[in-house]
Structures are given as C-alpha cells and as structure tokens.
N, C-alpha and C positions, 0 to 999 in steps of 0.2 A: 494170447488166444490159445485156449485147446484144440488138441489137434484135431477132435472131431468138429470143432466148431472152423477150424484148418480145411477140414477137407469139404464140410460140405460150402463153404465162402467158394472156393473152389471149383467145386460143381457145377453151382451159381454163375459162375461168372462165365465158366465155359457152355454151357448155357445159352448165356448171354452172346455171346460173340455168334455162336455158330445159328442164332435165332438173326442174328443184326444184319441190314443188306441195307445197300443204297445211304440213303440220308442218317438212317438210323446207326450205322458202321460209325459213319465219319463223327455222326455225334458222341458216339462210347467213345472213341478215339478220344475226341480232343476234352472230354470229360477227365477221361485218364491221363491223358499229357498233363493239362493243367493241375492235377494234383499231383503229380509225379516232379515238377520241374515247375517252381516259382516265377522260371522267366519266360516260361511257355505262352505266345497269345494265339488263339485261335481267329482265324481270319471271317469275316462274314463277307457274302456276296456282295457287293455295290452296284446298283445298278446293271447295264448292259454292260458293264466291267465286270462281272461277276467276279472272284476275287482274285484273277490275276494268274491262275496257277496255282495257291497257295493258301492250304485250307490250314495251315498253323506252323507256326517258327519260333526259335527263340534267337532273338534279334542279339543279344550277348555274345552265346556263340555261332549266328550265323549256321543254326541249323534248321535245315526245311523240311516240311512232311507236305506230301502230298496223296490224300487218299482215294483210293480205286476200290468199292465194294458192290462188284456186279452179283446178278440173283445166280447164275450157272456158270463160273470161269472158265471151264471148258468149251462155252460156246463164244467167250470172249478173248479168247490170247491175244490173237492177231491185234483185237481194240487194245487192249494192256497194252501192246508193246508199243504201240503207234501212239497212245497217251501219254504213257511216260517219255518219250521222245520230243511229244508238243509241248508235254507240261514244263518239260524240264527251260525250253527254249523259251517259255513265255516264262515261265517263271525267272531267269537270266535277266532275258528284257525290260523287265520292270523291278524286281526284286534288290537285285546285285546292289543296286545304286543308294536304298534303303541301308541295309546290312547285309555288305560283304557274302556271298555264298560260300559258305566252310564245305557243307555236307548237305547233299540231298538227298531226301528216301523216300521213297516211290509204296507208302503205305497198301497190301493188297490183299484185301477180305479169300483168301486163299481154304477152304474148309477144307 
C-alpha cells in the first residue's frame, strides 16, 4: 500500500470509530477483532440471557472484551465504572467455567 493510499485508509477509519456509538461501536469492534485474531468469537445476545457479560473472547487464550460505547462519556463515568465492575462479575459467573479468564478488557468508545 502507498502511503497516500496509507493515509487516507486511515482517515477512514478514524472516521469511522469517532462516527460509531452504541451497537454500531461494538459491531466495528468485533468486525476488527475477528480479522485481527483467527481465535476471536464474537458473542450474540441469547435470549433474556443476553450474552452474559461478554460481547467476544478468544477461548485459546482466555481473553475477554467487553464493550461500553456510550453517545457522550462525560455524561456517563459514573455508568462506566459501575459496568465494568457488574460486567466483570457476571462475566466470572458464567464465563470462567467455559475458558479460564486470563485477561479481561473493559472495551470503551472514549473519543
């Protein structure tokens, strides 16, 4: 790739991310995970189970993402930080017993 074709792929993408909130975040996310990372599955809601805590992992290494992409972060800290605290705990509860929890990350649409 040339590197103007470098910079504006680039652009593009940030772009993209700083355009993406809510559902749409989480989907560029596990979009990019899954080509980034062969072992990468991204999770779908189930039911009133919805998915657990855990919107994608790769079961290999026992790594977890869990994504937070509110429309104004500044009006949501307080929710952040109380989310990743539940998520982490739900995500435990049910997860662990699947594949080992290695590492967990608390994915967060931050612009």
């Amino acid at each position: 790739m040339k590197p103007a074709d470098r910079y504006i792929a680039r652009i593009i993408f940030i772009n993209k991310v700083l355009r993406s909130e809510g559902q749409a975040y989480e989907d560029l996310f596990i979009a990019i995970m899954t080509k980034a990372n062969p072992n990468f599955s991204g999770v779908k809601p189930q039911g009133r189970h919805g998915d657990r805590k855990n919107d994608g992992f790769d079961r290999v290494s026992g790594v977890y993402y869990q994504v937070f992409a509110p429309e104004n972060l500044k009006l949501k800290e307080k929710t952040a930080i109380d989310k990743l605290v539940s998520d982490f705990a739900g995500l435990k509860a049910f997860w662990d017993s699947i594949a080992k929890i290695q590492e967990f990350h608390f994915v967060l649409n931050d612009k």
